[in-house]
N, C-alpha and C positions, 0 to 999 in steps of 0.2 A: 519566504523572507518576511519576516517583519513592520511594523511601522518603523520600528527606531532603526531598523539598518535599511530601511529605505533612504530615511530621510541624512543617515549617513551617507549611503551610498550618491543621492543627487545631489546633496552640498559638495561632495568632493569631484564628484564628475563637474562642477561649473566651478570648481576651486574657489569656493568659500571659505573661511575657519569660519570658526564658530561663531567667533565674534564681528565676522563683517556678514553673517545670514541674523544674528541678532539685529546687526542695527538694522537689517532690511526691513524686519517684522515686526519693529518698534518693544523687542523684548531683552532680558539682559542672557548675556552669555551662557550665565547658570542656566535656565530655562531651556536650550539649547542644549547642553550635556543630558539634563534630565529628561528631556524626549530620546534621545542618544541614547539610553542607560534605562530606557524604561521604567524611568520615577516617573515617569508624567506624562501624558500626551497633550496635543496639541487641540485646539478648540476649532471647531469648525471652520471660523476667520481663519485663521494661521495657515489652516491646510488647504487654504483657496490660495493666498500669496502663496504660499512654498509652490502649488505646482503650478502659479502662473513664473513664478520666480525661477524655478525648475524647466518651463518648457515641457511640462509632462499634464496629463489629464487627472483629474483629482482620481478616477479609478487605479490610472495606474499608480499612483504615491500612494495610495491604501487599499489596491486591490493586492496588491503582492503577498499580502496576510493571505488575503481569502482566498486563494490559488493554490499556497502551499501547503492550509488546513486543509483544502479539500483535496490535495493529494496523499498528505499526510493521514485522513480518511478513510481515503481508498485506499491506502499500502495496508491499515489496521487493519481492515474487513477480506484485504486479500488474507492476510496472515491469519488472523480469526479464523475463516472459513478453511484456509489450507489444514490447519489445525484440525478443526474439529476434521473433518474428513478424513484424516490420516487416523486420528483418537477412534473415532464408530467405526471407520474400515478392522480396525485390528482389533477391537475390542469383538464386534461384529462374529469374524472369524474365530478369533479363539475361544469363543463363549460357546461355539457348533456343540463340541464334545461333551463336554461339562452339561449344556443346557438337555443335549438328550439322554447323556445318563442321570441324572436328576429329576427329570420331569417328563422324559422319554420323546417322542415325535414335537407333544406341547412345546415342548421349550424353544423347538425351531423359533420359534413366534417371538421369544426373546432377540435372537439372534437376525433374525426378519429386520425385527424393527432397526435393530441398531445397525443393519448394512442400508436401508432404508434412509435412515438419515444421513449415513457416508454419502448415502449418492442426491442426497438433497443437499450439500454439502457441497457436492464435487461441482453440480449445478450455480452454486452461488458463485463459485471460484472461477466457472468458465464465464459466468455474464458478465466477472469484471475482466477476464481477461477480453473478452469481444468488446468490451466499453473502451479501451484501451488500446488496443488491436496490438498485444501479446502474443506472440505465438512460441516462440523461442524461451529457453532455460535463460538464454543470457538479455533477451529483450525483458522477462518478469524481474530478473537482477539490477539490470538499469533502471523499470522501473519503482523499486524498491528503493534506491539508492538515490532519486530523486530526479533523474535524469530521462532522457532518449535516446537510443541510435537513431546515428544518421538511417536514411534511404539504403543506400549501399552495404550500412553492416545489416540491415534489416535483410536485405534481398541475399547476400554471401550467409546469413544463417540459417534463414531457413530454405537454403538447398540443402547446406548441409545437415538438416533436419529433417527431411523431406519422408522419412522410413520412421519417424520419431514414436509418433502415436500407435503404428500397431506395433511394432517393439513395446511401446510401454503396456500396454494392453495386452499383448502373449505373457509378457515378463510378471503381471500384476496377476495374471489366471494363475501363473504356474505357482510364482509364491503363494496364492490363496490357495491353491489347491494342496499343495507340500504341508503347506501349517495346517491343513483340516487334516489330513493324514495323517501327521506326527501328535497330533492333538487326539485326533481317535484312539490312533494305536498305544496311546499312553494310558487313555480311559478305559480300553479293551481289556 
């Protein structure tokens, strides 16, 4: 959330208009839309009356920025790194065939590096999920979408999730292993 739909949001929680949090603040109405509407913010002063005005702490009338950039942070770096990891996983893999017919055993080392980085990759994606306490396809969705489960959907999901990771793991062998084989047999 914002400054200006903060300060939407606690003038209308104390049912202010615009014009009766103006005359509070000794400013005119316009002034008031334009913090509103993001022409303008509010001066140091102003943001000391609004959250004495408000009954709220100056953190929270302008922390609510800083809260939702720095989730909005985390969601880019989960997606960034989800990204890349899935890009050097397959890239990784299907470079196997190509790189050893081209440059023979050598070119492993192509191929090395850029699974190398998938799993440096996979690592960044699991230290935001443990920053987070993620464990769930539907808990990383909530928190992508800017929210959390409760307790209870947290605990109802991951029973139901409970076989999750080595399924994913058997499942992620067998596709690596399928693509190197139809990748050889195609260089063969």
């Amino acid at each position: 959330m914002n400054l200006s739909a903060q300060i939407k949001k606690y003038r209308a929680r104390q049912g202010f208009s615009q014009e009766e949090l103006a005359e509070k603040l000794y400013v005119s109405r316009q002034t008031i839309s334009n913090w509103e509407n993001e022409r303008s913010y509010p001066d140091i002063h102003n943001l000391l009356l609004m959250s004495v005005l408000f009954n709220v702490s100056l953190d929270d009338l302008v922390k609510g920025d800083i809260e939702v950039m720095k989730n909005e942070l985390e969601i880019a770096k989960l997606n960034k790194w989800t990204i890349s990891m899935v890009t050097f996983m397959l890239l990784g893999v299907i470079s196997i065939a190509p790189m050893m017919n081209w440059f023979g055993t050598k070119g492993l080392l192509v191929s090395f590096v850029l699974i190398v980085f998938s799993i440096y990759s996979t690592y960044k994606v699991e230290n935001v999920k443990k920053k987070h306490d993620l464990k769930t396809y539907k808990e990383i969705l909530a928190f992508q979408e800017g929210h959390q489960l409760t307790d209870d959907e947290k605990g109802e999901e991951r029973k139901k999730n409970k076989y999750m990771k080595p399924i994913i793991f058997i499942s992620s062998a067998l596709i690596a292993g399928i693509l190197t084989w139809i990748i050889l047999s195609f260089f063969n």
